[in-house]
N, C-alpha and C positions, 0 to 999 in steps of 0.2 A: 239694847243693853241697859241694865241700872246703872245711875249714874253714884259713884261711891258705894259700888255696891259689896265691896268687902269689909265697912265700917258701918251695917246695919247699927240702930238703936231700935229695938221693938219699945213704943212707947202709949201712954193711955190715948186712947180714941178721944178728940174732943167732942161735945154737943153739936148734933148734927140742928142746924137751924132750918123749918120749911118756911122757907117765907117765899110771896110770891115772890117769881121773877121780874127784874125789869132791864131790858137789853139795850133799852133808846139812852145813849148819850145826850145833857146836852149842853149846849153855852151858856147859856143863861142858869141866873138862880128862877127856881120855879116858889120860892116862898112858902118857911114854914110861921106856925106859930111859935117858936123859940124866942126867948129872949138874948138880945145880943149883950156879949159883956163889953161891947166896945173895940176889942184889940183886932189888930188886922195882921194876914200872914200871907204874904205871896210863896204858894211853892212852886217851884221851877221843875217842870217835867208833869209829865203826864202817866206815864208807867204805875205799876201798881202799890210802888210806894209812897210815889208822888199822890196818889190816890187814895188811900187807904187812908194817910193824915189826914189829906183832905178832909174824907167823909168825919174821921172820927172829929177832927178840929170846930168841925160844921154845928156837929150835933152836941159839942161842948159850948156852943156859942159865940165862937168865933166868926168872923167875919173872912174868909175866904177865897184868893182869888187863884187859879192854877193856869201856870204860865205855860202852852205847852208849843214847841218847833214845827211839828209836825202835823198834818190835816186830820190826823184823828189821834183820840186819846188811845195807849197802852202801850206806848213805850214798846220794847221787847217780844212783847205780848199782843203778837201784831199777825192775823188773817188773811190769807189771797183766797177769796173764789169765786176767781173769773175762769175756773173751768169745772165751776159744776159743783166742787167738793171743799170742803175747809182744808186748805195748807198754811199749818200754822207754821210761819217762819222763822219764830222764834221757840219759846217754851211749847211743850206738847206734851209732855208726860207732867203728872203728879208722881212727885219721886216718893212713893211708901205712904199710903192714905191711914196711916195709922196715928192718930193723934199731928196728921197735919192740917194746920189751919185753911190750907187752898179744897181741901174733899170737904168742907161745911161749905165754904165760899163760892165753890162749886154749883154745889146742889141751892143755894141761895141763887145762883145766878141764870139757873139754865142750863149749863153746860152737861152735854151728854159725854160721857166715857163706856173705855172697852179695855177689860182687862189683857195686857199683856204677858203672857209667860215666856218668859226667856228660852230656856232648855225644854222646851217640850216640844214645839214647833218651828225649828231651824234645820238648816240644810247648811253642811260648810263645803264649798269649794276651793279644789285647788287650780291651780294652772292647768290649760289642756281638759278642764271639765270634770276633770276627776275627782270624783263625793269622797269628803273624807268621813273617814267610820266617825259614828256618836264615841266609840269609847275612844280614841286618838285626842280626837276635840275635849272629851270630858276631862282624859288625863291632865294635856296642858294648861286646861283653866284651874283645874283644883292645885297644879304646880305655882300658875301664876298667882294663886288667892295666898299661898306658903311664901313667894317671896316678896308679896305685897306687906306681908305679916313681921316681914323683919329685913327687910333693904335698907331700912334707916336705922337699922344698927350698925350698917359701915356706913352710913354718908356721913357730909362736911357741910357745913356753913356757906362752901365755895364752889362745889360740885356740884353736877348736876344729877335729877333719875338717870338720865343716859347714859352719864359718863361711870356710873357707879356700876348700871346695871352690865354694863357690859367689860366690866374687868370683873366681875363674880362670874355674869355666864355668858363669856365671849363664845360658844358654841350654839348660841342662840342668837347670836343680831344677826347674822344672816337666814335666821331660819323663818322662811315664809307664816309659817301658823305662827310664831313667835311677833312677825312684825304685827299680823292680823291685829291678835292679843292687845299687844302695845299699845296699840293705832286706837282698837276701839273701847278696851278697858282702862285704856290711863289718859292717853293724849285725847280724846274723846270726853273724858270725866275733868281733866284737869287741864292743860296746855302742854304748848312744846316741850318737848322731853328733853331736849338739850337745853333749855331753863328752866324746867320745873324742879324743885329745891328737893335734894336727897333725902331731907331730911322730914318734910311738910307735906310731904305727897300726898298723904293722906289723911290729914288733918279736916276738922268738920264732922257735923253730927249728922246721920240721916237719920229720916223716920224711915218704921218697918212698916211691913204689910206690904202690899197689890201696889203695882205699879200698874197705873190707867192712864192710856192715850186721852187727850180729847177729841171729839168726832164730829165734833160742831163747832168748833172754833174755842181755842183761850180764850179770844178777846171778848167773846163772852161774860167774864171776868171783871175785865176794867170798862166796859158797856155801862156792865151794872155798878159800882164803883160811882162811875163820873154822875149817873143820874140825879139831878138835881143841885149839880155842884156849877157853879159859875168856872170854867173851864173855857180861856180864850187859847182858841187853836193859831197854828201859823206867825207864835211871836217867838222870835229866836234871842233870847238873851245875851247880852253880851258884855254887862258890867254889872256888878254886885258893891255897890260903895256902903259899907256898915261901919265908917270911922265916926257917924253922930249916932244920934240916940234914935231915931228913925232910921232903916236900911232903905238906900235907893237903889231902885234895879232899872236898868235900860234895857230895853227891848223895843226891836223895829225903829229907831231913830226918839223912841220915846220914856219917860220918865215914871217908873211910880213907887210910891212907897208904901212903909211896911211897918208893922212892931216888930214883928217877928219872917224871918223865912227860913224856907227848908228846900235844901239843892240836895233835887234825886237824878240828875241826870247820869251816866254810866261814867265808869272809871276812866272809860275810852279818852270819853268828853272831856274831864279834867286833865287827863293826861296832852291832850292836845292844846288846852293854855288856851282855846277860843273865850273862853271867859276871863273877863278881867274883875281880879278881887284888891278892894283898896277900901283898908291896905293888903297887902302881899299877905297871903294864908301864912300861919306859921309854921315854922321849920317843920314840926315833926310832922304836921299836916303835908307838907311839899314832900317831906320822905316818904311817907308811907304813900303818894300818889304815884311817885317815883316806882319804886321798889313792887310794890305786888303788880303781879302779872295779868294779862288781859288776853283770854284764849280768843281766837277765830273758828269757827265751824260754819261751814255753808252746807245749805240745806237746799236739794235739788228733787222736784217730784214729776214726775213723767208719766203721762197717759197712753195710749192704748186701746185699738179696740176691740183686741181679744189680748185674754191672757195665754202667754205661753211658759210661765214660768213655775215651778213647784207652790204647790197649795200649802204651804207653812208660812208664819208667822214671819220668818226673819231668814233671808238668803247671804249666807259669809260667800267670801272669795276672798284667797290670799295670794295677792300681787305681788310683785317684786318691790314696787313701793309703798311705803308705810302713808296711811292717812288718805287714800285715794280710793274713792269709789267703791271702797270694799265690803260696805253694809249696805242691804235692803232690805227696807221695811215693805212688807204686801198690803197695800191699803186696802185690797180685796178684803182682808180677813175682816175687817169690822165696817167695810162699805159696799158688800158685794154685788153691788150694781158698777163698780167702778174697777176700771181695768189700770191697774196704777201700780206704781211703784216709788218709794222715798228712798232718795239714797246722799250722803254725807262727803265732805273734804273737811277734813283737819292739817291746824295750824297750819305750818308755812306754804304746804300743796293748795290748802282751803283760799289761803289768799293769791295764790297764783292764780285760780279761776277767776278771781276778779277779772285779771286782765284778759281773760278769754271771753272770745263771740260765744251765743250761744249753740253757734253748729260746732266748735269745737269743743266745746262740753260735752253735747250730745255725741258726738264720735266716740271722746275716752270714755263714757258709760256704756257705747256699743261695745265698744271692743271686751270689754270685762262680758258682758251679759251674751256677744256671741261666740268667748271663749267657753261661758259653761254651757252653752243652750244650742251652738252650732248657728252658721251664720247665713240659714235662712231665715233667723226671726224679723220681722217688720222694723221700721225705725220709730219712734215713737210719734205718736199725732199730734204731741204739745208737750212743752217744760216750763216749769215756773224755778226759781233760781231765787239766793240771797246773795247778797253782798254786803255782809257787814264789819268786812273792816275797812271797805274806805266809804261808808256811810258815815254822816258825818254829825249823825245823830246819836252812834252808836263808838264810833273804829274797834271794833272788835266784839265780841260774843256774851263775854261773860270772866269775873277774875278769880285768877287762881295763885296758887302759894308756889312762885317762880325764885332761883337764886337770889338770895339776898332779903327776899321776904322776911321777917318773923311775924309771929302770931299779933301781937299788938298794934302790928299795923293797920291791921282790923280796926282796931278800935281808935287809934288814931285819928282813922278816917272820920269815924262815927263823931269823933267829940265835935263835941258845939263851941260857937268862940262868943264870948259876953252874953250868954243868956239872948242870942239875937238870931244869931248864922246859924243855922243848926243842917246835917248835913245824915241824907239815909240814901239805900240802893243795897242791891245784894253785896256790894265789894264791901258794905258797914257791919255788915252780921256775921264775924267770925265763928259761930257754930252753924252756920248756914248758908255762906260765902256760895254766889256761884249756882243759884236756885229762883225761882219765881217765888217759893214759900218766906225764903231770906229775905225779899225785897220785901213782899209785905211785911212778913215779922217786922222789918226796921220803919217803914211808916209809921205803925203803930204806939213804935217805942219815942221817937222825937214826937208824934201827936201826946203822949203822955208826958213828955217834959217840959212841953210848951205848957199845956193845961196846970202842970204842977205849981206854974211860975205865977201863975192868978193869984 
């Protein structure tokens, strides 16, 4: 499914860059002949805004060092293939390659893609196995794009999408295609529906154009990104002290300083308080970390070694529960040596899998798959699994514009405090909120405020 995919912006293509690739991360600087202007910036995270400064800071002259938790760089933007095939765990689509910065970045970096088309290669099920017609499914989506288009002309400040949408069409929360819908065009794009703001739902710019998987890994991306950047893995931060003229930051029982830093770690992280800032962030900074919301989606891929499932792009089934297992992506269609399937849990179900082994995972995706397919199919031969809300790199997915939210919160986030703290990640880029493209966009823009301050 497009992620925002009823607030298209068709916008200009930027300059596609060929430059070679280079995929090797590494820790060290590898030394260029730049001259340095002296100043020093530790940024906190590794992801691809944390990286994108980086690189740009680097080649301003800066002196850079990138503090990252984790045993490799890219944050979010993070590969499993120990079965053969890239399962990107996190990001996986470029949302609209039209004038977005990640389709040059891309093609800079290696990364191979495969166009997806939504409505031309689906199959939707219901309960008992039964195909629903193209025109049913077609009807209800062009219904749901109608009252995506004006729900927030009755919402509140206090309401939720939930709570609004089902005093307009309470003949629809019970209705199976209807939860489908919900599950994988709103709560899927945005978060839980019983916090997602009536009024904000839809808030955010995308780019237009193709929507392309990647087939070899995101991390691809932030590979190329870290190369040549002094990048120390495995240091987990956990004080940020900017009350002198120098900022000192603790990592691993250790001390170093800074002129400038830049914290891209996820909304999750700050909301979780593991980082100590002194002094105390201010207010509207504390509210707006408060206030915007932070979705969960786990991401579940399953092998096979034969397929038995419809040869189209994307398998619906609509459950009784909303947010479960009811999307499959066919990895066959752009790997077709691989016998595979990717399928999703959103919000509150998405975090329930936490707590689950992975045979009971793999059960609730049998029972849906030998609902429509009849239950001599095989059980699968391996699953790879996320867990990102009690990741504690991460607690949660990606943010979205939840009750209580407003649009400035965005930017709240984004502000810098004394020309020192300066602070990016997709939760900072309110026309982009919620995106891999957002996170870079916001690198780029505190690497431009730093350099401005020379």
């Amino acid at each position: 499914m497009q992620r925002r995919t009823f607030i298209k912006n068709t916008l200009t293509d930027l300059p596609i860059l060929l430059l070679t690739p280079s995929l090797l991360a590494s820790s060290c600087n590898k030394g260029d002949d730049k001259v340095t202007n002296g100043k020093t910036v530790v940024i906190i995270g590794a992801g691809i805004s944390g990286l994108a400064a980086a690189k740009k800071l680097k080649e301003n002259g800066f002196n850079v060092t990138v503090l990252e938790a984790q045993d490799k760089v890219g944050g979010r933007l993070r590969t499993n293939r120990t079965l053969g095939v890239a399962f990107d765990e996190g990001a996986s689509w470029i949302h609209g390659i039209n004038g977005n910065p990640i389709s040059s970045l891309a093609q800079q970096a290696g990364m191979n893609t495969f166009e997806t088309i939504d409505d031309q290669s689906e199959a939707c099920y219901d309960i008992g196995g039964v195909l629903r017609s193209a025109a049913s499914y077609e009807n209800a989506e062009t219904e749901l794009y109608s009252i995506l288009d004006t729900l927030k002309n009755g919402g509140n400040a206090t309401q939720s999408f939930e709570a609004i949408f089902n005093s307009l069409y309470p003949t629809k929360v019970n209705d199976r295609l209807w939860k489908f819908l919900l599950s994988t065009y709103v709560t899927f794009d945005t978060g839980d529906l019983n916090n997602l703001s009536s009024l904000l739902y839809n808030e955010g710019e995308e780019f237009g154009g193709a929507e392309k998987i990647a087939t070899n890994g995101y991390d691809t991306i932030p590979n190329f990104l870290a190369n040549g950047l002094n990048v120390q893995l495995n240091q987990r931060v956990s004080k940020i002290d900017y009350s002198n003229t120098r900022v000192k930051i603790t990592h691993n029982g250790k001390e170093t300083e800074a002129d400038y830093v830049v914290v891209t770690v996820p909304l999750g992280v700050l909301k979780s308080g593991n980082i100590q800032f002194v002094p105390t962030l201010p207010t509207a900074k504390q509210t707006a970390i408060q206030k915007v919301g932070m979705n969960c989606v786990n991401k579940f891929l399953l092998t096979w070694n034969n397929a038995f499932w419809d040869d189209v792009q994307y398998i619906s089934y609509t459950p009784e529960i909303r947010d479960k297992f009811n999307y499959f992506v066919n990895v066959k269609k752009f790997h077709p040596s691989v016998n595979a399937l990717m399928t999703f849990a959103y919000a509150d179900y998405g975090r329930l899998t936490e707590t689950m082994i992975d045979a009971q995972i793999i059960d609730e995706i049998m029972q849906h798959l030998k609902d429509i397919y009849g239950n001599s199919i095989p059980y699968p031969t391996n699953m790879l699994r996320t867990k990102w809300q009690s990741n504690e790199n991460t607690f949660g997915a990606y943010s979205y514009t939840a009750v209580g939210t407003e649009i400035r919160h965005f930017d709240d986030l984004a502000e810098d405090i004394d020309d020192k703290l300066f602070f990016a990640g997709e939760h900072t880029e309110a026309d982009h909120f919620s995106t891999a493209h957002g996170a870079y966009l916001s690198g780029l823009r505190e690497a431009d405020k730093i350099i401005d301050l020379k």
